[in-house]
C-alpha positions as CSV (number, residue, x, y, z in Angstrom):
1,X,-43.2,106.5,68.2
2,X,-43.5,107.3,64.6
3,X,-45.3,104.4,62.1
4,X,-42.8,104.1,59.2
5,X,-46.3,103.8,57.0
6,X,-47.7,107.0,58.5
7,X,-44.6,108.3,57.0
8,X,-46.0,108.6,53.4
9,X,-48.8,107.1,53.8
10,X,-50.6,110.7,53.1
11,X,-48.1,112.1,50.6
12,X,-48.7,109.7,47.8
13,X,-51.0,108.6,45.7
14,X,-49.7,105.0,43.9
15,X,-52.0,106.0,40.9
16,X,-49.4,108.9,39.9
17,X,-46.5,106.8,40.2
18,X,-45.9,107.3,36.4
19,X,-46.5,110.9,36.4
20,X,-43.9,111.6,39.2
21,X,-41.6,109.0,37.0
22,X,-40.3,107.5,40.3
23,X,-38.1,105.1,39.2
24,X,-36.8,106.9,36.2
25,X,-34.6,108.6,38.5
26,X,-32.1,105.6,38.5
27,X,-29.4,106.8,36.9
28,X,-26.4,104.2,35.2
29,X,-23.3,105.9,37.1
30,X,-22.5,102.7,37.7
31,X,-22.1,103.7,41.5
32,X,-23.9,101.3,44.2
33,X,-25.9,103.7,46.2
34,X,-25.7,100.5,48.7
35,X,-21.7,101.2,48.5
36,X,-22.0,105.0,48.1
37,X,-23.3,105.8,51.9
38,X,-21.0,107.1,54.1
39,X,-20.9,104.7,57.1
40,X,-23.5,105.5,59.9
41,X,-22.6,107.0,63.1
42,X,-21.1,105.3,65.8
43,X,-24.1,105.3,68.2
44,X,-26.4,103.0,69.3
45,X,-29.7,103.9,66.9
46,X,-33.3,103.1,68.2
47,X,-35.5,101.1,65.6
48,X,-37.4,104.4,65.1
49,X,-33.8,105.9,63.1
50,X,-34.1,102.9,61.1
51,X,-37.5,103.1,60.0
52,X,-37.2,106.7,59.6
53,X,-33.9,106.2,57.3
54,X,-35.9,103.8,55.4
55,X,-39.0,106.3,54.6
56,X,-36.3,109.0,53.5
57,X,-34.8,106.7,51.2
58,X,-37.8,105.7,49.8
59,X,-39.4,109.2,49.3
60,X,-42.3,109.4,47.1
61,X,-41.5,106.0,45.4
62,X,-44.5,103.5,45.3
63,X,-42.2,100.9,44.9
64,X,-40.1,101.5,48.2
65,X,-43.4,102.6,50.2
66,X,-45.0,99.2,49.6
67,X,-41.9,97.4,50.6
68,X,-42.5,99.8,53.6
69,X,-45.6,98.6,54.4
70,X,-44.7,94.8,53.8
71,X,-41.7,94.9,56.0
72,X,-43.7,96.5,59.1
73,X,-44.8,95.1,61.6
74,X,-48.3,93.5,61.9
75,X,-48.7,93.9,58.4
76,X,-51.3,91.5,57.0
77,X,-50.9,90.3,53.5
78,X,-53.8,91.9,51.2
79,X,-55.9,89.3,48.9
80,X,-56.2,91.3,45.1
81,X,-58.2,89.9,41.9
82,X,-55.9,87.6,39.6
83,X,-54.5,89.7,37.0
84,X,-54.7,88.0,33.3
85,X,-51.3,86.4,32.7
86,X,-49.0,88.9,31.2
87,X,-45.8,89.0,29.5
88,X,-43.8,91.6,31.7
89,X,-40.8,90.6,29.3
90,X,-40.0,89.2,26.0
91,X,-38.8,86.1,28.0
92,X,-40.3,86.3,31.2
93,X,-44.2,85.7,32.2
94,X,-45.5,86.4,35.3
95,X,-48.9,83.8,36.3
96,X,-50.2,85.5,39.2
97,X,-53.4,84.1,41.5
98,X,-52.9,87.8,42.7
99,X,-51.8,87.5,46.2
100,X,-49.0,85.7,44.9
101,X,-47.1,84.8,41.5
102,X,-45.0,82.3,39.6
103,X,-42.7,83.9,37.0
104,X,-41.7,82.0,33.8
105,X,-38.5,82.2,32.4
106,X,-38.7,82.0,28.7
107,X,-35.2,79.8,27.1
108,X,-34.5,78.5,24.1
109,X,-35.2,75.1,25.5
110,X,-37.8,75.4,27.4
111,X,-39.2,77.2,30.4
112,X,-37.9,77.4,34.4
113,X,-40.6,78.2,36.3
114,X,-39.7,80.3,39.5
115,X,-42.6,78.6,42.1
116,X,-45.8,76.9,41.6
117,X,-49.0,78.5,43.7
118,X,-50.9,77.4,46.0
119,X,-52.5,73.5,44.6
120,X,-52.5,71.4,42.0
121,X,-56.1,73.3,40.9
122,X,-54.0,76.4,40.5
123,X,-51.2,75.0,38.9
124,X,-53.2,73.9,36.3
125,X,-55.6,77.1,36.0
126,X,-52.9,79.7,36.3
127,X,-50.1,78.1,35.6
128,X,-50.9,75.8,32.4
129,X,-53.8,77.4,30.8
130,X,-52.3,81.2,31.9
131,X,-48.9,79.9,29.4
132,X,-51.8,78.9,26.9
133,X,-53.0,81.6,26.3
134,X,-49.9,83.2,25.9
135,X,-49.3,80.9,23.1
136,X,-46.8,79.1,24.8
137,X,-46.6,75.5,25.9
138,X,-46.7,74.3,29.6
139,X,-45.3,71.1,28.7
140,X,-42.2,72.6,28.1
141,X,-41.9,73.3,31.8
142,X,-38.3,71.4,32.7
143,X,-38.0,72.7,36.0
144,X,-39.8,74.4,38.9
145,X,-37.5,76.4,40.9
146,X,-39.0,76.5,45.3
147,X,-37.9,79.7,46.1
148,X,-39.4,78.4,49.7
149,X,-41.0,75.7,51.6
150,X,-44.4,77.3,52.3
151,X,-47.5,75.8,50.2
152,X,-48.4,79.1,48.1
153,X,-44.7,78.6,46.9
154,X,-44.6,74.5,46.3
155,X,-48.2,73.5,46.2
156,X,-48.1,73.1,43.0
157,X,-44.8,71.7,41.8
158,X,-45.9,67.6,42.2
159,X,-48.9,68.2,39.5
160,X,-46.3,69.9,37.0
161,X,-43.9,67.3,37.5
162,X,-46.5,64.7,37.2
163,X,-48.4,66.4,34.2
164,X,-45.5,67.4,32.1
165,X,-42.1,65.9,33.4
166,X,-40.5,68.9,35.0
167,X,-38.1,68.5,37.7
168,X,-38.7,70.3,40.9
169,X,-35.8,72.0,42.6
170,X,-35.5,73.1,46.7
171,X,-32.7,73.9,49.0
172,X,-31.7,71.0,51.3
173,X,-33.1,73.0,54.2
174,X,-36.4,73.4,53.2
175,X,-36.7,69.8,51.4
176,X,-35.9,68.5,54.9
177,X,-38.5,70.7,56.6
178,X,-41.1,69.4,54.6
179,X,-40.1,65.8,55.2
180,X,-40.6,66.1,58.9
181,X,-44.1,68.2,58.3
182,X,-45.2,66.2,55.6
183,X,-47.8,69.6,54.5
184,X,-50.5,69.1,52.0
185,X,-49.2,68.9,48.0
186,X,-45.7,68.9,49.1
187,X,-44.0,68.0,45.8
188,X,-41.2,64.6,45.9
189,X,-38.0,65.4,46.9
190,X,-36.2,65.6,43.8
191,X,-33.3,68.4,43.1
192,X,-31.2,70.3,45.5
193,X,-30.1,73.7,44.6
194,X,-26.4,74.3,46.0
195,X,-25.6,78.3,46.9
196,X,-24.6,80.1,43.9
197,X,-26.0,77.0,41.8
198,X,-25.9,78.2,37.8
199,X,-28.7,76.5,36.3
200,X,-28.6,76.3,32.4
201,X,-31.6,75.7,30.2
202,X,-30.6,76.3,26.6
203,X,-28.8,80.0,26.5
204,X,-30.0,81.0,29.9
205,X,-28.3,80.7,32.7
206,X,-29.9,81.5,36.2
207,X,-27.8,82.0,39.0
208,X,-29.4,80.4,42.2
209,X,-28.2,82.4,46.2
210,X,-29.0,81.3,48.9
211,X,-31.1,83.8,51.2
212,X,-32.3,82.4,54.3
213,X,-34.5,83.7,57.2
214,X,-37.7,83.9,55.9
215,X,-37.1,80.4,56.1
216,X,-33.9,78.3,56.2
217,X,-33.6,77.5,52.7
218,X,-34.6,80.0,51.2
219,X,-33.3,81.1,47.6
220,X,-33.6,83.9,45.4
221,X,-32.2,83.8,41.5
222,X,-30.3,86.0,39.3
223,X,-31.2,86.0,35.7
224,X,-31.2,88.0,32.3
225,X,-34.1,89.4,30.6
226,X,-34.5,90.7,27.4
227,X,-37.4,93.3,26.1
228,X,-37.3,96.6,23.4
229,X,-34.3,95.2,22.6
230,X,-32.1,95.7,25.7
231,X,-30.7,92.8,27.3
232,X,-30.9,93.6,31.6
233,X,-30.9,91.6,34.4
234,X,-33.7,90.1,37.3
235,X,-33.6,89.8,41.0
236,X,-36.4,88.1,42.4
237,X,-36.1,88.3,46.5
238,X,-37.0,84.6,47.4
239,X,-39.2,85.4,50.7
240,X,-39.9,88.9,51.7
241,X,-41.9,88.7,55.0
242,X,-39.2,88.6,58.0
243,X,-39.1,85.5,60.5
244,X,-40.2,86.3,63.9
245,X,-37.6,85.4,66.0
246,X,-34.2,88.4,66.4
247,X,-31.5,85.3,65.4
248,X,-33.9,84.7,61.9
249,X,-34.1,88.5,61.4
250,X,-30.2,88.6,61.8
251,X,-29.9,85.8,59.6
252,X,-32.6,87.7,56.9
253,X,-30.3,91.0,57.2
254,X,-27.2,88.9,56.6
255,X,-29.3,87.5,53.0
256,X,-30.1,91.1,52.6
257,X,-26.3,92.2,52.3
258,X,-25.0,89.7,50.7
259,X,-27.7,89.2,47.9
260,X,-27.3,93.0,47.5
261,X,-23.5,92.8,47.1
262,X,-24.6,89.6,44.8
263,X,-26.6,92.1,42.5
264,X,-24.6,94.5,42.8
265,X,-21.5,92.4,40.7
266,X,-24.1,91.1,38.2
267,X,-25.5,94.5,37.7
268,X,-28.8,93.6,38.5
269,X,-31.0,96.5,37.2
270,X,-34.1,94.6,37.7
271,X,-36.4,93.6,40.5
272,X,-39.3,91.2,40.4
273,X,-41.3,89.4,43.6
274,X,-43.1,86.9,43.8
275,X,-45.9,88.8,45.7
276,X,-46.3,91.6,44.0
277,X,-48.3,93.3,46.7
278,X,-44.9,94.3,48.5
279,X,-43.4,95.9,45.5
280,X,-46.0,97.7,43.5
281,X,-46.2,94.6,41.5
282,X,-49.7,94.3,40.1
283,X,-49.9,98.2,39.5
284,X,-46.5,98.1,37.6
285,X,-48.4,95.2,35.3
286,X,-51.4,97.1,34.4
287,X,-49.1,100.0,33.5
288,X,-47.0,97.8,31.6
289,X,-48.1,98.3,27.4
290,X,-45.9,97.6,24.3
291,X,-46.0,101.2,23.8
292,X,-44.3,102.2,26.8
293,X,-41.4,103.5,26.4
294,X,-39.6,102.3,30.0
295,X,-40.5,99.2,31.2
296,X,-41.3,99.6,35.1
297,X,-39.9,96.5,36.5
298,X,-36.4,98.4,34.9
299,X,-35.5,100.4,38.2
300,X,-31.9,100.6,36.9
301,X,-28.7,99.1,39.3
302,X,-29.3,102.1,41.5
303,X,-32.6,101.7,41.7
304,X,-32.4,97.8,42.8
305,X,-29.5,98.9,45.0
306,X,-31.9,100.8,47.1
307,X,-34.8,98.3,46.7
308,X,-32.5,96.4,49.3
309,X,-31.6,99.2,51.2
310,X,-35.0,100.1,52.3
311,X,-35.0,96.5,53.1
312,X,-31.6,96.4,55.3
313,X,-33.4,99.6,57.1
314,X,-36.7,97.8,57.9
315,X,-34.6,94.8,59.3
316,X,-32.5,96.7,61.0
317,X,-35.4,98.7,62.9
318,X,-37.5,95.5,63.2
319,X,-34.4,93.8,65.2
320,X,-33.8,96.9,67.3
321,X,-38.1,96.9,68.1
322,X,-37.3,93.4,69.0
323,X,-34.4,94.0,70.8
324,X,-35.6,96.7,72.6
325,X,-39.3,95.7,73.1
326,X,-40.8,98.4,71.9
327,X,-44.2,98.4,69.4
328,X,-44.5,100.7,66.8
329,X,-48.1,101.9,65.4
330,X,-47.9,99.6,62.9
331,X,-49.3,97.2,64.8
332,X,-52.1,99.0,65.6
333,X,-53.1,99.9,62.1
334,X,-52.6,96.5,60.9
335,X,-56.3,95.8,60.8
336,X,-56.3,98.4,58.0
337,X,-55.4,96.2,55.6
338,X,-57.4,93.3,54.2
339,X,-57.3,90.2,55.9
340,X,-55.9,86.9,55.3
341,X,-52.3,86.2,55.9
342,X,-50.0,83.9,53.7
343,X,-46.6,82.0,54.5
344,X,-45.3,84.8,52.3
């Protein structure tokens, strides 16, 4: 059985992802390539049709071919250098330990962080002093938005709302599944977020889904950015590794759909995570220069619309694996990635 990685694995190299100009080839038809598909044929497909459909789809893209890699199975999350804070928009900063990120929403009254790391030690050493030194102040942090109840999302959301006021925000799902494990750093319960929850800080408005299976309350927000003066707007996928149970994979594909058909009404042309090792994240930053003249986190609503696609594919495979027993190579060449694995 084919690995989906092998696919492309040997065709690409992610330092000429700019010179192919991947993603410029989103175009703003206006047409969801999620819609756009024909359906698929009747018959029963192996997991091996999935993965392949997801590999075609992606093509050359470094974007789509680390989402590949994220989404197989037995991969093992990598453990990169911190990048220095950047600004990836006019209103949005992304404070990244390097494994995994918090994003800052830039408003007119403040900021809403999306997650908090891994500790109170990083809160305050990637978090706070990464804001400082982009001239902005942390203690103007009013909420911290949980995408997810594991600790490199929550760990540190008590010390900001201790150290500067802000109010912490989870789904009722994953509040409750830390009250009964009672984890390390797990923040006070303080705000719910409700399924399509608009939460307004000054002029912004993020739109909170609901996007369970990579836990049960997982969310993942909707929100506009603004940079070379064009106003777009952000996904950012709230959990990306899948459960391991079929029923929690079926749950994740039902997020999958529904967030993309989510996106797809708000003309998402924008897609963040918050671990950038799934979705050519960290390379993107490091590309990323005032003189650019396309930002590459801009994938365009075709773009994004495949982003989830590829996804839908991998889930799709994975539950037919599952379903059918079967193991692909991935497996196997899982130790070929660094180790050290992460709630995710």
């Amino acid at each position: 059985m084919t690995d989906p990685q092998a696919l492309h694995r040997g065709t690409f190299s992610r330092r000429r992802f700019w010179q192919l100009g991947a993603t410029a080839a989103a175009t703003a038809a206006g047409v969801s390539v999620w819609q756009s598909r024909s359906a698929e044929a009747a018959t029963a497909d192996t997991a091996q049709d999935y993965f392949d459909r997801a590999a075609a789809l992606a093509g050359s893209d470094p974007v789509l071919n680390d989402l590949i890699d994220g989404l197989s199975a037995g991969f093992v999350a990598p453990r990169p250098a911190a990048p220095e804070p950047k600004m990836i928009f006019d209103d949005v900063a992304v404070l990244s330990v390097g494994w995994v990120s918090a994003t800052a929403i830039l408003t007119s009254d403040g900021i809403i962080l999306i997650d908090s790391l891994n500790n109170p030690a990083e809160a305050q050493q990637y978090i706070a002093s990464g804001l400082t030194s982009l001239g902005l102040d942390p203690s103007t942090i009013k909420y911290v938005v949980v995408t997810h109840g594991h600790s490199d999302h929550f760990g540190g959301a008590q010390y900001l709302a201790d150290t500067y006021g802000a109010r912490v925000m989870m789904a009722p799902a994953d509040w409750d599944a830390l009250a009964a494990s009672k984890p390390a750093n797990a923040p006070t319960r303080d705000l719910d977020i409700t399924d399509g929850q608009k939460l307004t800080l000054g002029s912004t408005t993020v739109t909170l889904r609901y996007t369970p299976g990579h836990t049960p309350g997982t969310v993942s927000p909707i929100f506009p950015v603004h940079g070379k003066g064009a106003r777009h707007t952000a996904m950012l996928w709230g959990g990306t590794k899948p459960p391991t149970s079929t029923a929690d994979k079926q749950t994740y594909l039902s997020s999958v759909t529904s967030f993309a058909s989510a996106m797809h009404s708000a003309c998402v042309d924008v897609e963040l995570s918050n671990h950038a090792f799934y979705d050519y994240g960290l390379e993107r930053m490091a590309r990323l220069s005032s003189s650019s003249s396309r930002n590459p986190f801009v994938l365009g609503t075709s773009g994004t619309q495949k982003f989830m696609r590829v996804m839908k594919y991998m889930l799709q495979g994975l539950i037919a694996q599952g379903q059918s027993g079967t193991t692909t190579a991935a497996m196997a060449t899982a130790s070929a990635h660094a180790a050290g694995g992460c709630g995710c």
